[in-house]
N, C-alpha and C positions, 0 to 999 in steps of 0.2 A: 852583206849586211843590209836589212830590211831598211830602207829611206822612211820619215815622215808621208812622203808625196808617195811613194810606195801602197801606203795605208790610205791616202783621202781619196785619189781620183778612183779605184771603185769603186767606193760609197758616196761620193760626193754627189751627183745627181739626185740617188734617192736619199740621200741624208737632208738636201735642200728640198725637195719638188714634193715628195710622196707623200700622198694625206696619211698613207697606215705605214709608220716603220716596224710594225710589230711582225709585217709579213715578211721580210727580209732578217736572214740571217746573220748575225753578228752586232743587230742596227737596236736591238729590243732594248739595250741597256745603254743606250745612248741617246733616248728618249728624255727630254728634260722631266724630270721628280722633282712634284711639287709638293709639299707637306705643311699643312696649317696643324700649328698646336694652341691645344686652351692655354693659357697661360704662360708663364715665363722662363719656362725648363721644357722637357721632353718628359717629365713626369706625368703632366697633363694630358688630357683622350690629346689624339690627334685623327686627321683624317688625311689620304695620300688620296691624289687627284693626278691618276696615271694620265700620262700623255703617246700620243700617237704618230702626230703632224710634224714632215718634216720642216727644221728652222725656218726655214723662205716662207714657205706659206702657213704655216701656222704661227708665225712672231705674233702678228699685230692683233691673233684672240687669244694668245697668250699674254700679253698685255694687258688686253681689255677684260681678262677670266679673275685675272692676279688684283686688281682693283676692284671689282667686285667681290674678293673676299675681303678687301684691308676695309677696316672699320675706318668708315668716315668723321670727319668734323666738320660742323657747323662753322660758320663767321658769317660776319655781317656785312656785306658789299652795297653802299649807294642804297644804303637803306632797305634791301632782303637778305632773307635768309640763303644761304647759297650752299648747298653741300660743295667739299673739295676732301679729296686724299689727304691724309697728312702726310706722304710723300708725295716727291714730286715727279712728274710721268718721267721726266728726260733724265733723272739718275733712274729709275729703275728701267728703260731703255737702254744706258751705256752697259749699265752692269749686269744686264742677265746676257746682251752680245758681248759682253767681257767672258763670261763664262763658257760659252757658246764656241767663241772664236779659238780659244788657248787650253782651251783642254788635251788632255795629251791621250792620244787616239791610240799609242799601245798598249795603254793598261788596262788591261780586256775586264770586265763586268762592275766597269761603275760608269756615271755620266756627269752630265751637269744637275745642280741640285739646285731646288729654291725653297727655302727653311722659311715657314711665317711665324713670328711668335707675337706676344701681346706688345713687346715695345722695340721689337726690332725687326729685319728680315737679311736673313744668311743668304750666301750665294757663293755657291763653290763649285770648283771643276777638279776635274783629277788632273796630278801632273804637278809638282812643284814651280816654282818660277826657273825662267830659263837664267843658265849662269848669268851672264850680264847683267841681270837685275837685280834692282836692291829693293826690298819694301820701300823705302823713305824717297826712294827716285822715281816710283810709279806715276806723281801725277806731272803730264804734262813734258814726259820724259820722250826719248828719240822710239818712233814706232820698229815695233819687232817683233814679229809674231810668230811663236810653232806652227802653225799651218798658216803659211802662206796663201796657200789659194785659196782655202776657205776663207779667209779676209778679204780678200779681192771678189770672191765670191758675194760676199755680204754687200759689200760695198756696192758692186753694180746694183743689189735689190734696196738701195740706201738702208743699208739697217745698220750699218756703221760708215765709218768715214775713213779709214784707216791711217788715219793721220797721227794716232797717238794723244787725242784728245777727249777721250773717254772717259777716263777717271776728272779730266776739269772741267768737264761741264759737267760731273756730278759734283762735285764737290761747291761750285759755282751756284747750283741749284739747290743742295742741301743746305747754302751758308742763309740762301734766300728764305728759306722754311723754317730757319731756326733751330736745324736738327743738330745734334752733336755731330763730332769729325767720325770720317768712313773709315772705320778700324782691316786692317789691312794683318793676314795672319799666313804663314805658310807652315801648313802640318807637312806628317809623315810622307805622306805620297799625294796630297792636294794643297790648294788654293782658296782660300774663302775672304769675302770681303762682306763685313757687316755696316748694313744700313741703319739706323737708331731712329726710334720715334721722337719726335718733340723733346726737347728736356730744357729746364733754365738755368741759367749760371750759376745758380748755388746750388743745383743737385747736381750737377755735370760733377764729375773725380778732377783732382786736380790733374792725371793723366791728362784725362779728354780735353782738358784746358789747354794744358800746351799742344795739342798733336792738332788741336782745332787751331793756336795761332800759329804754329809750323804750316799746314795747311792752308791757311789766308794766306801768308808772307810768299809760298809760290804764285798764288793767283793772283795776288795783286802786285809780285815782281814783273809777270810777264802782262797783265795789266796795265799801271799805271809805274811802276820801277820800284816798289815799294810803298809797305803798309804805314801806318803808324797808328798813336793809340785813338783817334778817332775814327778809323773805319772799322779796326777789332771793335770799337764799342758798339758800330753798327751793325759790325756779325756777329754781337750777340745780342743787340734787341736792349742795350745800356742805356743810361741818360748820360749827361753831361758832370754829373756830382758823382758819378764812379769811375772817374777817371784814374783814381787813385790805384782801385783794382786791379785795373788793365794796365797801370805801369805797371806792376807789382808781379802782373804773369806776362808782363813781354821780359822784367828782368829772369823770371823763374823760365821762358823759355830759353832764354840766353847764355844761363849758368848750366841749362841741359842741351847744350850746346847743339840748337836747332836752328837758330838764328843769329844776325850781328847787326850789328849799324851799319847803316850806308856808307854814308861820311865817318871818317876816322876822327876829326875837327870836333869840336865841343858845341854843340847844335843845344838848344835849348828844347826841354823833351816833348816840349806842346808840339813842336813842328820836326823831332827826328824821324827821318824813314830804317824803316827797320827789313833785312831781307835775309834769304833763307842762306843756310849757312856755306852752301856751296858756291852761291852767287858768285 
């Protein structure tokens, strides 16, 4: 029976090192595909921006290529004008070496993908999640990788950490920006993790409501021991007079049974902690 490691150690040199994978056989479709579309479907033109380079050396201008297609925002800093992304570099760093690292190397003629659209960007690998995983346990969860050595491999080029903390320092970074939660999907024979543009709490679905406070209640479990309704109001950019709201979707995450209370004891709710339901 053909091993995993079987498949990586003879590609793995020129999978990492080689500027042209396209000269080696079996390596062409394993090239990350990058595809910006106009608008908010794949009905709109798109253009495909083949890649060549392998991962090690070509990450950090794939990075730098992938930001220069995302349509920038203005804000005002200390009084200029400042261009910034409206993502933030370190989730699009965990998540495309998320893709990178676990993609599953025997299912011959696809790769890692990176989907741009007008308010979100796809990132998928082939290969479903390995048994042990659960979507809802992804962030922050005990590190385990299909390719082993290619994580170890990354890691000596820092381009991960292989610690298992990939998914929360994006999700850390995204609460920072304001973006909705990183919607987390396993199709037929892949993996995709969507990153969302900007959005405010009264366009966000009430889905995205809860899966964004499930989402805070890990970070700020392994944080500070639990959230409560004043830092959700923080992740989401709230004042003080909608407090009411954020009780209202910590009890609606609660009834979707994503979360619980700390303390079992009758805590008054300006100051209960609230943590994720496996706690």
């Amino acid at each position: 029976m053909l091993m995993v490691k079987d498949i990586i150690l003879p590609i793995l040199g020129p999978l990492q090192r080689q500027k042209d994978l396209n000269k080696f056989d079996g390596l062409t479709r394993k090239v990350v595909r990058l595809i910006k579309y106009e608008g908010k479907n794949k009905a709109g033109a798109s253009k495909e921006y083949p890649g060549r380079k392998g991962y090690a050396v070509g990450f950090e201008a794939l990075i730098l290529f992938i930001q220069g297609l995302l349509q920038d925002s203005e804000i005002i800093k200390n009084a200029l004008r400042v261009d910034t992304s409206i993502y933030p570099e370190i989730a699009l760093r965990e998540l495309i070496a998320n893709i990178l690292i676990h993609q599953d190397f025997s299912i011959r003629g696809s790769g890692p993908m990176i989907e741009i659209f007008d308010d979100r960007i796809v990132f998928s690998n082939p290969g479903k999640l390995l048994p042990s995983k659960k979507i809802d346990r992804l962030i922050r969860t005990t590190p385990e990788s299909r390719n082993e050595i290619l994580a170890s491999a990354f890691r000596r080029y820092n381009i991960c950490e292989e610690r298992g903390s990939g998914f929360e320092k994006a999700v850390i970074a995204i609460e920072l920006f304001g973006l909705p939660p990183l919607k987390f999907q396993e199709l037929e024979n892949s993996f995709e993790v969507t990153m969302y543009a900007p959005k405010k709490y009264a366009d966000m679905t009430n889905e995205e409501r809860i899966e964004a406070c499930y989402q805070h209640s890990i970070i700020e479990y392994y944080g500070n021991g639990g959230f409560n309704n004043a830092s959700l109001r923080k992740r989401f950019g709230m004042h003080d007079k909608q407090a009411a709201q954020i009780s209202l979707l910590i009890k609606e995450t609660m009834d979707a049974g994503k979360i619980k209370p700390k303390d079992s004891e009758n805590v008054s709710k300006k100051f209960s902690l609230y943590i994720p339901y496996w706690a």
